[in-house]
Legacy VTK file of the C-alpha trace (Angstrom):
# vtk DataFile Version 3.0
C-alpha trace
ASCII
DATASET POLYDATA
POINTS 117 float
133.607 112.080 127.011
130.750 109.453 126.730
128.295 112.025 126.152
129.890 114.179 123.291
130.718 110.556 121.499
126.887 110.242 121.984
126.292 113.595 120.323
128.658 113.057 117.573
126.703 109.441 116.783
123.077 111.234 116.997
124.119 113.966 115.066
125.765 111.326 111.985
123.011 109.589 112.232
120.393 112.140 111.731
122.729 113.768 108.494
122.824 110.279 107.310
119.440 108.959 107.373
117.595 108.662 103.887
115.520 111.887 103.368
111.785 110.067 103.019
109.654 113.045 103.178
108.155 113.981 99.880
107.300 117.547 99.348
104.027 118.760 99.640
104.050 120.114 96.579
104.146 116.733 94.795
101.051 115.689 95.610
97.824 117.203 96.953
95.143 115.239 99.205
91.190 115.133 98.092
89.654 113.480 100.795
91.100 110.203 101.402
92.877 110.089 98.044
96.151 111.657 96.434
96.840 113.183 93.367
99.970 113.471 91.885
102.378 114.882 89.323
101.853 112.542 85.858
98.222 111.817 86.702
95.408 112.828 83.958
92.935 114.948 84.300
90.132 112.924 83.869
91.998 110.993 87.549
91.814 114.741 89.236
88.468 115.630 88.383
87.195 112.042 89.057
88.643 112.464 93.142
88.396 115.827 93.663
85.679 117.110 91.913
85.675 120.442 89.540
88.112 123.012 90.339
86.685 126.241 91.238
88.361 128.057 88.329
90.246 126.758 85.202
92.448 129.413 83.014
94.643 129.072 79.814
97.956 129.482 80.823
98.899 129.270 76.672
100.528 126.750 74.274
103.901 124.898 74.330
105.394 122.964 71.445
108.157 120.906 70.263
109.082 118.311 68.195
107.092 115.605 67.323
105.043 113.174 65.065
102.786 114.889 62.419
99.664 113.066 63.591
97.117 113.243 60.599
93.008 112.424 59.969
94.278 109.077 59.935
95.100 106.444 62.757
98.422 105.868 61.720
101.300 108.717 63.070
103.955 109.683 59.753
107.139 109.024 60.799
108.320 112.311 59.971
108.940 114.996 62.111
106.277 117.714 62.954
105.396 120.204 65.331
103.204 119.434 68.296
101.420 122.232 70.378
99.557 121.487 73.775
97.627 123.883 76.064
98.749 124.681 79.512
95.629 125.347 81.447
96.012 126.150 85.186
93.111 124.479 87.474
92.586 126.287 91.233
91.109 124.300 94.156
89.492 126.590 96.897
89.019 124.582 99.803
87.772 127.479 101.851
89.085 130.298 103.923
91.019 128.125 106.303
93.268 126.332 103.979
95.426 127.180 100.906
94.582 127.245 97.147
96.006 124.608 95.351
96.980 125.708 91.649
97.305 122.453 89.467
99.129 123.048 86.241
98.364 120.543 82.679
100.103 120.186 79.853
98.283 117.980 77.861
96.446 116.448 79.865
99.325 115.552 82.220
99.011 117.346 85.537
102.736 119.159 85.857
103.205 120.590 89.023
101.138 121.399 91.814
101.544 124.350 94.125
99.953 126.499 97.220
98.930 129.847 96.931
97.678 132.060 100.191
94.420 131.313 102.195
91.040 129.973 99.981
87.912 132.407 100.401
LINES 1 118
117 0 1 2 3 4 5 6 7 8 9 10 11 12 13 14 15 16 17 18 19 20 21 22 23 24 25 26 27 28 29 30 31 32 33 34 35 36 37 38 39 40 41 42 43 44 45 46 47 48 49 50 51 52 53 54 55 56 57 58 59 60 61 62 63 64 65 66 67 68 69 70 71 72 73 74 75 76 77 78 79 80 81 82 83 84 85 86 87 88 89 90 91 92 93 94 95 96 97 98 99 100 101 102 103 104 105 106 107 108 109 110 111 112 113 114 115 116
């Protein structure tokens, strides 16, 4: 009886604890530092060097401020457009390639793709 009241309490406990683990897929490690979603690219290429390839991926748009030759922004609607380009990382054949997508110049999501070459 003092063993399956035992079980029951490790087994709450374990459903019940805070999930802490961030996916890997969030961030990616250069060396001793981490990059993550939000950061600029000027941040990725300063810690982990030039990727091995960089491809347009195409445009996305929506609404925003018409932003003219001057300094000031109009404060009437417009239409923005931003590239997507897609950076890989080839860290060799015995680890994965890490695709880094921008919009803007805001890294967007990171992901894995099979073994590096």
């Amino acid at each position: 009886m003092l063993t399956r009241i035992g079980s029951v309490l490790v087994a709450s406990a374990v459903l019940l604890a805070p999930n802490t683990a961030t996916s890997s897929d969030d961030t990616m490690r250069c060396g001793t530092h981490l990059v993550r979603q939000g950061d600029g690219k000027d941040k990725v290429r300063t810690l982990c060097g030039e990727p091995t390839s960089v491809s347009l991926a195409g445009y996305v748009g929506g609404p925003g401020y018409y932003n003219g030759p001057y300094e000031n922004t109009y404060p009437w609607p417009g239409w923005t457009t931003v590239p997507v380009e897609i950076w890989t990382y080839n860290f060799g054949p015995s680890k994965l390639l890490r695709k880094l997508r921008f919009v803007g110049d805001e890294l967007d999501e990171i992901r894995t793709d099979g073994y590096g070459y």
